[in-house]
C-alpha positions as CSV (number, residue, x, y, z in Angstrom):
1,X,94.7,16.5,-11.3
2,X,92.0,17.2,-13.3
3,X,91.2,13.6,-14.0
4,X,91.1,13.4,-10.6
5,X,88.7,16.4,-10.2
6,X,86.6,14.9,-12.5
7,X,86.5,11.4,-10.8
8,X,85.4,13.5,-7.7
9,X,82.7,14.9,-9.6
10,X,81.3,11.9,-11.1
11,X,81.5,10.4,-7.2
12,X,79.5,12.8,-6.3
13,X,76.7,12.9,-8.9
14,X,76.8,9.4,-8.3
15,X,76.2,9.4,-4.5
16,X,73.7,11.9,-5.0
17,X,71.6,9.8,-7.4
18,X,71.9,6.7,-5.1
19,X,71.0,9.2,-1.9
20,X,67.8,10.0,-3.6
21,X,66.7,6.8,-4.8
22,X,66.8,5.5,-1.1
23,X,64.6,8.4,-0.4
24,X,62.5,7.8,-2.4
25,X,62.4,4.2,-1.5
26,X,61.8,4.9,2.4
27,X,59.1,7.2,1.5
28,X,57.5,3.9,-1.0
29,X,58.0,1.8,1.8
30,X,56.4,4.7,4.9
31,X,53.7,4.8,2.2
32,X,52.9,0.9,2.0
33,X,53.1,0.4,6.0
34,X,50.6,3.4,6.4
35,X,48.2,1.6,3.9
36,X,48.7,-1.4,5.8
37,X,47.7,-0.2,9.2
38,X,44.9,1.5,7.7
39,X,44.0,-1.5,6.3
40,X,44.1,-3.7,9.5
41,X,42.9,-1.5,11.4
42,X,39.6,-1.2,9.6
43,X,38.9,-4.5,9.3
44,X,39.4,-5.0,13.3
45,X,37.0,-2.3,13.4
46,X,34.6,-3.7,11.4
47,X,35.2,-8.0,13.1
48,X,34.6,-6.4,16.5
49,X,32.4,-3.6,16.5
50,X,30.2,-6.0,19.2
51,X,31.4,-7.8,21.5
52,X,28.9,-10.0,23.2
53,X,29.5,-12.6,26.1
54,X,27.4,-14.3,28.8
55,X,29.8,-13.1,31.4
56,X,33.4,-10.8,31.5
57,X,35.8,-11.7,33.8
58,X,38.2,-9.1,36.0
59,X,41.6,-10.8,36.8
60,X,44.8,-9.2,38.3
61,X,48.4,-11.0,37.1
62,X,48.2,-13.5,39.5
63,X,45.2,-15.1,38.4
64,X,42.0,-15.0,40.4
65,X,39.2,-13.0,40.0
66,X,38.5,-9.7,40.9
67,X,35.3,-8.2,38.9
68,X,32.3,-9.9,37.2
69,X,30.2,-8.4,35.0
70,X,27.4,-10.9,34.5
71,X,23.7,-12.6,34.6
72,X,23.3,-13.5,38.2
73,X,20.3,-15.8,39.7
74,X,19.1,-11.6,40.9
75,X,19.7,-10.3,37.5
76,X,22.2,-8.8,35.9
77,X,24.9,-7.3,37.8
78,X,28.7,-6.4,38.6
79,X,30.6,-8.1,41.7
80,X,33.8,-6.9,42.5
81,X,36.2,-9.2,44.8
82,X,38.5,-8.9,47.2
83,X,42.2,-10.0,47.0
84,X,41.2,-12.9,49.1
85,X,38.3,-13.7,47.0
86,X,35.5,-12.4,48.9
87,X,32.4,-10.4,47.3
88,X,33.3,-6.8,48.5
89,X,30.7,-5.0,46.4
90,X,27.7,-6.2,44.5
91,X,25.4,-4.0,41.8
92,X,22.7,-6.5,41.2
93,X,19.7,-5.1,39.1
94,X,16.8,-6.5,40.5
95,X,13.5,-5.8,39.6
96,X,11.5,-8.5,36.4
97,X,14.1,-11.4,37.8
98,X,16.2,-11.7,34.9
């Protein structure tokens, strides 16, 4: 029996050991994926700290548009559509043309 005992024990130190080496390995691993994100998230700070476009385009899951945010012939300005297309509401600043 006390062979036995003693088998327990050894079991035990054993799984204890192994218990704390896959700690420590999730916490190497948490450590690595945090360092990561930080990484990729600077650098998509930094690639797209300005966006710039001649025109941005609204559109709902269907498809078609529903706000534009854009140079008109008037000047710069926002249009926002209806579901059937149609301007409903246009902020067109005027003023020195374009």
């Amino acid at each position: 029996m006390s062979s036995d005992a003693h088998e327990n024990a050894r079991l035990a130190e054993r799984l204890e050991e192994f218990q704390k080496e896959i700690r420590q390995i999730k916490q190497i691993g948490i450590a690595v994926v945090a360092v990561l994100v930080g990484f990729i998230l600077v650098y998509r700070l930094e690639r797209y700290r300005v966006v710039s476009a001649q025109e941005f385009v609204l559109t709902d899951s269907l498809g078609p548009a529903r706000a534009k945010l854009a140079f008109f012939p008037e000047g710069p300005g926002l249009e926002v559509y209806a579901a059937s297309g149609e301007p409903r509401v246009e902020l067109i600043g005027g003023g020195d043309g374009v």
